[in-house]
C-alpha positions as a Markdown table, in Angstrom:
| # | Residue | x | y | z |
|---|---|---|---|---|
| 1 | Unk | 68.9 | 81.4 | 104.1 |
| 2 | Unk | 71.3 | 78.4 | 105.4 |
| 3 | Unk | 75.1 | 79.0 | 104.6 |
| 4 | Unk | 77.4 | 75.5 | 104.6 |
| 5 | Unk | 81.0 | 76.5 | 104.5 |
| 6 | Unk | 83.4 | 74.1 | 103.8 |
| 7 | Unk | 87.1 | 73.3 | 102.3 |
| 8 | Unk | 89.0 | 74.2 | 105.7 |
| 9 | Unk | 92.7 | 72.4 | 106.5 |
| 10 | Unk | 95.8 | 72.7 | 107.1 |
| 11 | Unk | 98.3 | 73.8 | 104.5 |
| 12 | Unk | 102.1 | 75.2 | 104.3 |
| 13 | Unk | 102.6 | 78.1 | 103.8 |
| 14 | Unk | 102.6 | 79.0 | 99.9 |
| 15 | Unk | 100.4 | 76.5 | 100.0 |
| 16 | Unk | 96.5 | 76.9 | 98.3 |
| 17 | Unk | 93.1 | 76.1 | 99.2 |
| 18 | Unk | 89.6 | 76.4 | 98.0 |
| 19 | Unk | 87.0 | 76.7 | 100.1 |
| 20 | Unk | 82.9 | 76.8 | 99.4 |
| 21 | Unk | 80.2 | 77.9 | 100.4 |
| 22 | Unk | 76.1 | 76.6 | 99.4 |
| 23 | Unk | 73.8 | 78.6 | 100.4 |
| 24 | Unk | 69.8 | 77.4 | 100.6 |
| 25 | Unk | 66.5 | 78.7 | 101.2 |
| 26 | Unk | 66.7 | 81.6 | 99.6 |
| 27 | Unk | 67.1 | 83.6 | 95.9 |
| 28 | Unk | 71.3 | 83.7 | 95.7 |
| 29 | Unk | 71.1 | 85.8 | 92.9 |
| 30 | Unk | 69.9 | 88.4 | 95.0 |
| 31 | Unk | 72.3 | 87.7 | 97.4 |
| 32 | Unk | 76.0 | 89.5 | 98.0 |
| 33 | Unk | 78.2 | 87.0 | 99.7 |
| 34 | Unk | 81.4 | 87.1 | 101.7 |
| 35 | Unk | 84.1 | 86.0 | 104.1 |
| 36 | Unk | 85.0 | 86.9 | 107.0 |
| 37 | Unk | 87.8 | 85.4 | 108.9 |
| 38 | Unk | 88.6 | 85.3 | 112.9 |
| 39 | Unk | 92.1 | 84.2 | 113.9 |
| 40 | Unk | 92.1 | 83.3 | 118.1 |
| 41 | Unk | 91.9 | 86.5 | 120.5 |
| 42 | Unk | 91.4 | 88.4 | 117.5 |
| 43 | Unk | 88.1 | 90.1 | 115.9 |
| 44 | Unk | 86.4 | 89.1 | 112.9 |
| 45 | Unk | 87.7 | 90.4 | 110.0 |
| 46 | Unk | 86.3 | 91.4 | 106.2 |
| 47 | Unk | 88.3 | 89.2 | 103.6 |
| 48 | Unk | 86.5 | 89.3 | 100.3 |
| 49 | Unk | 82.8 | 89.9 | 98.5 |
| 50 | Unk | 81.2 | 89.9 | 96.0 |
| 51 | Unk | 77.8 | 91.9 | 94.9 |
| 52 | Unk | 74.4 | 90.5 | 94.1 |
| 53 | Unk | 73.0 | 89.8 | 90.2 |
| 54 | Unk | 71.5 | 94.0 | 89.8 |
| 55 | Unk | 71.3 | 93.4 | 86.5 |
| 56 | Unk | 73.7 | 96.1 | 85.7 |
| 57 | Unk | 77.3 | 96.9 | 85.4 |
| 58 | Unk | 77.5 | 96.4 | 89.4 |
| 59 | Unk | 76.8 | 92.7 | 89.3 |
| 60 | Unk | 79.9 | 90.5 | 90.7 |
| 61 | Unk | 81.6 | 93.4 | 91.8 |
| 62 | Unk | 84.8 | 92.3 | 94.1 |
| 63 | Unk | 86.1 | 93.6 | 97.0 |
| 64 | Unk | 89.1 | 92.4 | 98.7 |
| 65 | Unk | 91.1 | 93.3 | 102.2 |
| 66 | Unk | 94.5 | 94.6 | 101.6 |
| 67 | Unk | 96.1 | 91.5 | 103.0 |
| 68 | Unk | 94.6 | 89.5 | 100.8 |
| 69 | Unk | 95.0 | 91.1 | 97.5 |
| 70 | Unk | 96.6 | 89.2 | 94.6 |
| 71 | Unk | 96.6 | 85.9 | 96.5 |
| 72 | Unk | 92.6 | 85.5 | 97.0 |
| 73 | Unk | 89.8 | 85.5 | 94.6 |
| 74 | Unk | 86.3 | 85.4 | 95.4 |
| 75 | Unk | 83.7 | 84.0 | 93.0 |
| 76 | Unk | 80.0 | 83.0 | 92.6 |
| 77 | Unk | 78.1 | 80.2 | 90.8 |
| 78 | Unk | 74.6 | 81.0 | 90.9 |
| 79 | Unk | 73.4 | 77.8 | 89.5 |
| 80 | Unk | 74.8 | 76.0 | 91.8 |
| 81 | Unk | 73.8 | 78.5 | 94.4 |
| 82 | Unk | 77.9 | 78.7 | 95.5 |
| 83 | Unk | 80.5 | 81.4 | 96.5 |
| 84 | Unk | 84.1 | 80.3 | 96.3 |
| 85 | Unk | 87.2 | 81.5 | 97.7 |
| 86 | Unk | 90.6 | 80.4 | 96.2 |
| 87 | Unk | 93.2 | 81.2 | 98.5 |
| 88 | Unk | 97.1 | 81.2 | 96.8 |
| 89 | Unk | 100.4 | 81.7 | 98.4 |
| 90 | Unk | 98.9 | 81.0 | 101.7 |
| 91 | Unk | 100.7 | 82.6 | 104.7 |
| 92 | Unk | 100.6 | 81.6 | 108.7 |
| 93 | Unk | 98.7 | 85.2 | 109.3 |
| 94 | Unk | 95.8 | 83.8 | 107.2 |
| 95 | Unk | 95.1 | 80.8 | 109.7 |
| 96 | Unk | 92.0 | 81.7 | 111.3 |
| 97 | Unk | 88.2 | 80.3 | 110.9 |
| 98 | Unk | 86.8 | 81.1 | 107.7 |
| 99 | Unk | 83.1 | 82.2 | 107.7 |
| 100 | Unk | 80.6 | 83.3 | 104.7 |
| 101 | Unk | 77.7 | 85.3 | 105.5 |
| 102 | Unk | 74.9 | 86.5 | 102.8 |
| 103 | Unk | 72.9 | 89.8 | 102.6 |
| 104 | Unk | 70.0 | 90.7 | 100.1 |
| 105 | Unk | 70.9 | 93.7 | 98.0 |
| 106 | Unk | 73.7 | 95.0 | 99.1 |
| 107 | Unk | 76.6 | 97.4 | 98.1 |
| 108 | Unk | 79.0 | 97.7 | 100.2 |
| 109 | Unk | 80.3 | 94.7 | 101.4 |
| 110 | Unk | 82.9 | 95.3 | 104.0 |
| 111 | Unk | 81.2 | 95.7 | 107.5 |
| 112 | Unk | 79.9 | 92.6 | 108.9 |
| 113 | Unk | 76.6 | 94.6 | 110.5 |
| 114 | Unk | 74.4 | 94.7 | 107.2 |
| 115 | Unk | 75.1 | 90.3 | 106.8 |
| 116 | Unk | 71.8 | 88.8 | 107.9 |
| 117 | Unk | 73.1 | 85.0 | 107.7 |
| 118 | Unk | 76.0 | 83.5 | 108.3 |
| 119 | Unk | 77.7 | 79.8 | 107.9 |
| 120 | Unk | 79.1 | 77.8 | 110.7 |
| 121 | Unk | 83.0 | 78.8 | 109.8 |
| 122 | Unk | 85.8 | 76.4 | 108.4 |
| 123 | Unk | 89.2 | 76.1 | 110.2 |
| 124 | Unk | 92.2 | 77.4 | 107.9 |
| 125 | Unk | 95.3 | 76.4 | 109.5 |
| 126 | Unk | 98.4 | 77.8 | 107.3 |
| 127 | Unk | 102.0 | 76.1 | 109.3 |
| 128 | Unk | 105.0 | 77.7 | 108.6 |
């Protein structure tokens, strides 16, 4: 599975911006997606997810980091084999490199161990 990121800049603060992510070379309805994010010296960090097509209730559950809650929404397109993030009410603490990272059939989406693939990052630069 390949994972392009994209939709990175530099925003105010308050500001929004959507960023995407195509995945390839592999069955994305079986896949739960997410992002991470890394701001400089810091670790990487869980942002949001979204679970794989189960067929059941489960499907497109969400999961969000505190810090993001209410301002970020993560979503799927799996005919056009895409997860999005819309990011609102931006704030400087959000600048940081963006990455999205896939995993077949899994639940809990949180710790970045169980994400077999990962995208090359987008830079998300928020000025105050």
């Amino acid at each position: 599975v390949q994972l392009q990121a994209s939709g990175g800049g530099l925003v105010q603060a308050g500001g929004s911006l959507r960023l995407s992510c195509a995945a390839s070379g592999g069955v994305f309805s079986r896949l739960t997606m997410a992002w991470f994010r890394q701001a400089l010296g810091k670790e990487r960090e869980f942002v949001a997810g979204i679970t794989w097509d189960g067929g059941s209730t489960n499907y497109g559950s969400t999961n969000y980091a505190d810090s993001v809650k209410g301002r970020f929404t993560i979503s799927r397109d799996n005919a056009k084999n895409t997860v999005y993030l819309r990011m609102n009410g931006l704030k400087p603490e959000d600048t940081a490199v963006y990455y999205c990272a896939a995993a077949y059939f899994l639940s809990t989406m949180s710790s970045m161990t169980p994400y077999a693939y990962w995208g090359q990052g987008t830079q998300v630069t928020v000025s105050s």
